[in-house]
C-alpha positions in Angstrom: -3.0 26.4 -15.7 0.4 24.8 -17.5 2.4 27.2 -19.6 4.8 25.6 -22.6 7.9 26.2 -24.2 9.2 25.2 -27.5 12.8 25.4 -28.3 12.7 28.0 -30.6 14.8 28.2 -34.1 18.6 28.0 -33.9 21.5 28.1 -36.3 24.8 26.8 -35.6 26.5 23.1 -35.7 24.4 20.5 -35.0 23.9 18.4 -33.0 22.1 21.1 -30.5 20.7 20.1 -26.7 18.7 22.6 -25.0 18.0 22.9 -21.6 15.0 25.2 -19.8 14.8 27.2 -16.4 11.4 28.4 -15.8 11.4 32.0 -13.5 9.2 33.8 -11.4 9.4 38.1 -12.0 8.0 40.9 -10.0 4.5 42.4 -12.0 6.6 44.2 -14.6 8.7 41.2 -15.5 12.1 42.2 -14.1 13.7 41.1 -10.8 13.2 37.4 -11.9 14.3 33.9 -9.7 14.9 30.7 -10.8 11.7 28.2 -9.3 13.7 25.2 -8.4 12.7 22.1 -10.3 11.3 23.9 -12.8 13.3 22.7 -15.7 10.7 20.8 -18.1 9.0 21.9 -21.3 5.8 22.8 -19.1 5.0 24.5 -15.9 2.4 24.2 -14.0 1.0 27.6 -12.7 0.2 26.9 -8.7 -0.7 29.0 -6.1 2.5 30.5 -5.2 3.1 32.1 -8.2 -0.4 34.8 -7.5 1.3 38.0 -8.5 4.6 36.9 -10.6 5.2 37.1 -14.0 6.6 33.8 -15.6 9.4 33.8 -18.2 11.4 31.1 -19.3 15.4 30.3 -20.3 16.5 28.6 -23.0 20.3 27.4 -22.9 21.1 26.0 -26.0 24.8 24.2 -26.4 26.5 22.9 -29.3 30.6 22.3 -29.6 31.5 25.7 -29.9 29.8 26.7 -26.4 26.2 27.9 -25.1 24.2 30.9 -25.3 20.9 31.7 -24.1 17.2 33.1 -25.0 14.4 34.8 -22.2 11.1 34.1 -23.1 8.7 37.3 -22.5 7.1 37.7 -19.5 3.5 36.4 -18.7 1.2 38.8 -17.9 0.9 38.7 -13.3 -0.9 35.5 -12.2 -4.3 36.6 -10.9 -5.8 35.0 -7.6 -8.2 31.9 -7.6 -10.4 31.7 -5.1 -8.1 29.9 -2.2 -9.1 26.1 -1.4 -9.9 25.9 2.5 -12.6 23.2 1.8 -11.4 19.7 2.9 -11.1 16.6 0.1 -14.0 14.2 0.3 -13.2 10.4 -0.5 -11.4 9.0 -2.4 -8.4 10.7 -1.0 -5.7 10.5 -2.7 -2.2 10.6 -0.6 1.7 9.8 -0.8 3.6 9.1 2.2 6.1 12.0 3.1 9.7 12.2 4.7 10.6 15.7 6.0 13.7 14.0 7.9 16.8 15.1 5.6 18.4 17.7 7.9 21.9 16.3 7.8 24.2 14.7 4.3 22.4 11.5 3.3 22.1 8.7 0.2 20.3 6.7 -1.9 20.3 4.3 -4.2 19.2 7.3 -6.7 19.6 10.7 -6.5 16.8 13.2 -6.6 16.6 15.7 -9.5 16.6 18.8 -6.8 20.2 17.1 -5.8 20.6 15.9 -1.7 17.9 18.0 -0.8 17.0 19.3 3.3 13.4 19.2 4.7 13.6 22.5 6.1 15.0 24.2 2.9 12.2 26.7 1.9 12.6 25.7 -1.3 12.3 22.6 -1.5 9.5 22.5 0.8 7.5 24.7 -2.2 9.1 22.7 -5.1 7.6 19.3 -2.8 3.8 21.4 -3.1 4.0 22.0 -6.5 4.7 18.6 -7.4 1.7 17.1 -5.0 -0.5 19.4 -7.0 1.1 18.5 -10.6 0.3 14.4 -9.5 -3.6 15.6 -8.4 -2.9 13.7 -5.0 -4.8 15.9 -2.3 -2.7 15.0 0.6 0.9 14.0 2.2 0.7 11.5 5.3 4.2 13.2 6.6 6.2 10.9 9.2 6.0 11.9 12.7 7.8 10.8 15.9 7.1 13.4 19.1 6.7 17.0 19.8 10.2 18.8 18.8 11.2 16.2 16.5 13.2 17.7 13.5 10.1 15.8 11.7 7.5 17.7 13.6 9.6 20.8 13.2 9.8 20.3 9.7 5.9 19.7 9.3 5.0 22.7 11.0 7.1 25.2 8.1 5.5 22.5 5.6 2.1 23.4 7.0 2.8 27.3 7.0 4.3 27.0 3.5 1.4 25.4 1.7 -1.1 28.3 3.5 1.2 31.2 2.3 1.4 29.3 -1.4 -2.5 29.3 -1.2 -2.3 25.5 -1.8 -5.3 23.0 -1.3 -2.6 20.2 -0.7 -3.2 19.0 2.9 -1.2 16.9 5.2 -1.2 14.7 8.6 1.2 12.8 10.7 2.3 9.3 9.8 2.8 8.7 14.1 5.6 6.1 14.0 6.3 6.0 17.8 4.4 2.7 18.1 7.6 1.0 16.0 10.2 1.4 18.6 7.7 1.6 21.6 4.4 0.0 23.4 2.8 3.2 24.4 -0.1 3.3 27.1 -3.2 5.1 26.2 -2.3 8.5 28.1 1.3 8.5 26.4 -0.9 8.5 22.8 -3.2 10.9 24.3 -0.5 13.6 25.0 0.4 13.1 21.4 -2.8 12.8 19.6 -3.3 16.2 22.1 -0.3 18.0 21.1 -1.0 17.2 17.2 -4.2 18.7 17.4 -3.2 21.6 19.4 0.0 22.4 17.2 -0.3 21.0 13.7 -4.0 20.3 13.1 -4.9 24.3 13.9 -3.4 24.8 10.5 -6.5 25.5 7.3 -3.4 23.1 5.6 -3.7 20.3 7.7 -6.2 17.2 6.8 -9.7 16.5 8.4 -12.0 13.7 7.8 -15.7 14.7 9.2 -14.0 17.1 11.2 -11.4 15.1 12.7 -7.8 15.4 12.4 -6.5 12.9 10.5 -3.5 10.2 12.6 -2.1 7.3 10.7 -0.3 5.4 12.9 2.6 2.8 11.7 2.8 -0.4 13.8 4.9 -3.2 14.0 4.1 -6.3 11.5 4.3 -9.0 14.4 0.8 -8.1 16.1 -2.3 -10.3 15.2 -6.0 -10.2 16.0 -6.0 -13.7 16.9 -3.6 -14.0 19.6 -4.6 -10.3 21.4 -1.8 -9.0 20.6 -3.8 -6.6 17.7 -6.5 -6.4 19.6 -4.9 -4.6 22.5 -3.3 -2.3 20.0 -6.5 -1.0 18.5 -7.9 -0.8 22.7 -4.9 1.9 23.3 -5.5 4.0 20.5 -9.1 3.7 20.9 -8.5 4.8 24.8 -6.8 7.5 24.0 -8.5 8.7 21.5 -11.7 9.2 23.9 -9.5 10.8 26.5 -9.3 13.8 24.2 -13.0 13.1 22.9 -12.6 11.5 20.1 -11.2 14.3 18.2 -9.0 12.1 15.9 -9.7 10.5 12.7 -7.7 7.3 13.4 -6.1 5.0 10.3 -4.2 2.2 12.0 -1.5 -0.4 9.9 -2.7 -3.3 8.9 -1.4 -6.9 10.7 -2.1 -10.5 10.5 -6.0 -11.1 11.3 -7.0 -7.5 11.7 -10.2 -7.4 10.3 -11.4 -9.8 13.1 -10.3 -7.5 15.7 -13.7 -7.0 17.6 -12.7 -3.0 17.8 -12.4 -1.4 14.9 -10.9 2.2 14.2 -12.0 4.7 11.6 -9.9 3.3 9.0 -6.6 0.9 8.3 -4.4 1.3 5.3 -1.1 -1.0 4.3 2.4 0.3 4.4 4.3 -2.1 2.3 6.6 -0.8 -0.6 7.8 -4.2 -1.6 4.6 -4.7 -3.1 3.1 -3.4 -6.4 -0.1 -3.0 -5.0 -2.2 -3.8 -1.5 -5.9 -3.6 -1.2 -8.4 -4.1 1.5 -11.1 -6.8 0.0 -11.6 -8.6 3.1 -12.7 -5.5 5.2 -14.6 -3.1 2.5 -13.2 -0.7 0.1 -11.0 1.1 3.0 -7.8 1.6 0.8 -5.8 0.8 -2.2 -1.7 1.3 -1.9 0.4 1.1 -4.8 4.2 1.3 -4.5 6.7 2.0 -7.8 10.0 0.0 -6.5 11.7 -0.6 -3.0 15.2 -0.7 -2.7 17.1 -1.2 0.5 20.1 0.5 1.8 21.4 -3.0 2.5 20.4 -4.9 -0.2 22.1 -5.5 -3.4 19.5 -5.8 -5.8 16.0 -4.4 -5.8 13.5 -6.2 -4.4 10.5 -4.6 -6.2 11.9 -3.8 -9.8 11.4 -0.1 -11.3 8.9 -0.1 -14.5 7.1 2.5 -15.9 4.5 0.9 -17.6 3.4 -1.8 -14.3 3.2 1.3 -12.7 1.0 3.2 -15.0 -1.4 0.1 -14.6 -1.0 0.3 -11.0 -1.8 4.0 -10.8 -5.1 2.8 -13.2 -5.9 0.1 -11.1 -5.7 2.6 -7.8 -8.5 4.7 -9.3 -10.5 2.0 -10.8 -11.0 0.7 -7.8 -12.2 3.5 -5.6 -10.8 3.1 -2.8 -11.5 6.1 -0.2 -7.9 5.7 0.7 -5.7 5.7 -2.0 -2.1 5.6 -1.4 1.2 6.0 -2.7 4.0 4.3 -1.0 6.4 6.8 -1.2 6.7 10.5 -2.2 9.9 10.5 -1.2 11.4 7.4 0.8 15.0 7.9 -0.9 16.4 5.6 1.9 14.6 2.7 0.7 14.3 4.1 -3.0 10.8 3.5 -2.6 10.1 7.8 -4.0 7.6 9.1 -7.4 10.3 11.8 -6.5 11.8 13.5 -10.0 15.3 11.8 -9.8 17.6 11.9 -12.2 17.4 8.4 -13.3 13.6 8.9 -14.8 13.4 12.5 -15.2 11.1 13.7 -18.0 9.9 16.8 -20.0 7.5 18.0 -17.5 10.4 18.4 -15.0 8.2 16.0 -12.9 9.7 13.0 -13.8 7.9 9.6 -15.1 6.1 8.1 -11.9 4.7 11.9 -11.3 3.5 12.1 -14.6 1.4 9.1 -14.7 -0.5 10.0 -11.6 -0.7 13.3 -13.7 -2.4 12.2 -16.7 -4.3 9.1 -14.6 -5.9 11.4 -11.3 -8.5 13.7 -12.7 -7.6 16.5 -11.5 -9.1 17.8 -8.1 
């Protein structure tokens, strides 16, 4: 449900700007909080709010200073049923970066400000705004047990169960960048996931099987066995903890000749507009709205709004059972559909948001 606001009737010298603050109440109305993020004409009604009444602010400024009007109270949000069911294909997912724990910068600067993975806040402003774009998962990046990213993950996971959210997640595993594991080394991993992350109702199952993607490096082919041992390992350890993972491995050179195959494969490339898997099936369909370095001077995939409203059309044209945003929120690499302040909109959600808004049906 999405409530609106108008402005309102004012008198006073023009010109007049208003801005909005959207609040959650106890049942009687009083005792209201600011929702972070909420700031736009709309708001969308999610799970987290069961119980609250909703008001909204009004700050109206002119030259002679600011003064502000409170909306009445919504009547308390009454329960829907709570979403434990898993999504069925296509899935729709964003890559996720729950790795801001310390002061960090981007090219752009988010419309929560320099926001922390581990800020309770933020973490529900992130849910809401996965619900708002109708994208049914986050593939959250993922390095080792008692990472800051795994620590991070696991209040993500509890956060989206309290809020009653269907929005699921899994682990991006990004140890295979920076080292060659052996099968038992991706064993006690793929273990450890399903022991302390995929026990959550929040965390993302495909037939039953928790979901890993796995980032590799771009070097490895399936002609020169390079790929071909890659998908062995994973396959290895996979059936040393019976086959309980769903696995969706990173494309490389040649890979759809690898004589192994895992459950899936999807593209990580954010430099491109949009990736899809013709020569191996329908397996997935990545779209990416810009990517700017930290090092580099210029972009080197432009920002624009309308190619990416195309892009997000041609994503669900093409039906895909993967289909993939490249990034939620990547800020290093200003690769994010994040709200930032340089293409915020009405909703509060910003423009890249709102086209997966209006383009997803709704789940």
């Amino acid at each position: 449900m999405s409530l609106a606001s108008s402005s309102g009737t004012w008198n006073g010298t023009t010109p007049l700007t208003y801005k909005r603050q959207w609040r959650a109440c106890n049942a009687s109305g009083t005792a209201c909080t600011s929702i972070t993020g909420a700031n736009g004409t709309t708001y969308l009604v999610g799970a987290g709010d069961v119980g609250h009444a909703i008001d909204v602010v009004v700050t109206a400024t002119n030259s002679a200073g600011a003064t502000t009007a409170t909306s009445a109270a919504t009547a308390p949000v009454a329960p829907a049923s709570q979403v434990t069911d898993q999504p069925s294909f296509p899935i729709r997912a964003a890559f996720y970066y729950p790795w801001y724990n310390e002061p960090w910068t981007s090219h752009y600067t988010p419309s929560l400000g320099w926001e922390m993975s581990n800020d309770p806040a933020v973490q529900q402003a992130h849910i809401r705004a996965f619900e708002y774009a109708h994208l049914n998962a986050g593939i959250s990046s993922w390095y080792a047990p008692g990472d800051p990213r795994d620590t991070n993950l696991k209040a993500l996971l509890a956060q989206t169960v309290a809020m009653g959210s269907p929005v699921k997640w899994c682990v991006y595993y990004e140890r295979e960048a920076y080292e060659s594991l052996t099968p038992s080394q991706i064993a006690s991993d793929l273990a450890y996931i399903r022991d302390n992350l995929a026990t959550s109702p929040a965390y993302l199952k495909v037939n039953g099987k928790f979901v890993v993607f796995v980032y590799s490096p771009g070097q490895y082919s399936g002609l020169d066995g390079t790929g071909e041992a890659l998908v062995k390992r994973y396959l290895s350890a996979n059936a040393l903890i019976g086959n309980a993972a769903y696995l969706n491995l990173k494309v490389f050179n040649y890979y759809q000749q690898t004589p192994d195959q895992p459950d899936s494969w999807h593209q990580y490339f954010p430099a491109a507009r949009e990736s899809a898997s013709t020569a191996t099936g329908n397996q997935y369909f990545s779209i990416s709205p810009g990517f700017w370095g930290p090092n580099d001077a210029t972009p080197q995939l432009t920002r624009d709004p309308v190619r990416w409203q195309k892009n997000v059309a041609d994503m669900v044209a093409s039906k895909a059972d993967w289909q993939l945003v490249t990034t939620f929120d990547e800020w290093y690499e200003s690769s994010s559909v994040e709200s930032s302040s340089s293409w915020a909109s009405s909703s509060g959600y910003g423009t890249y948001l709102d086209a997966l808004h209006t383009t997803i049906p709704a789940p």
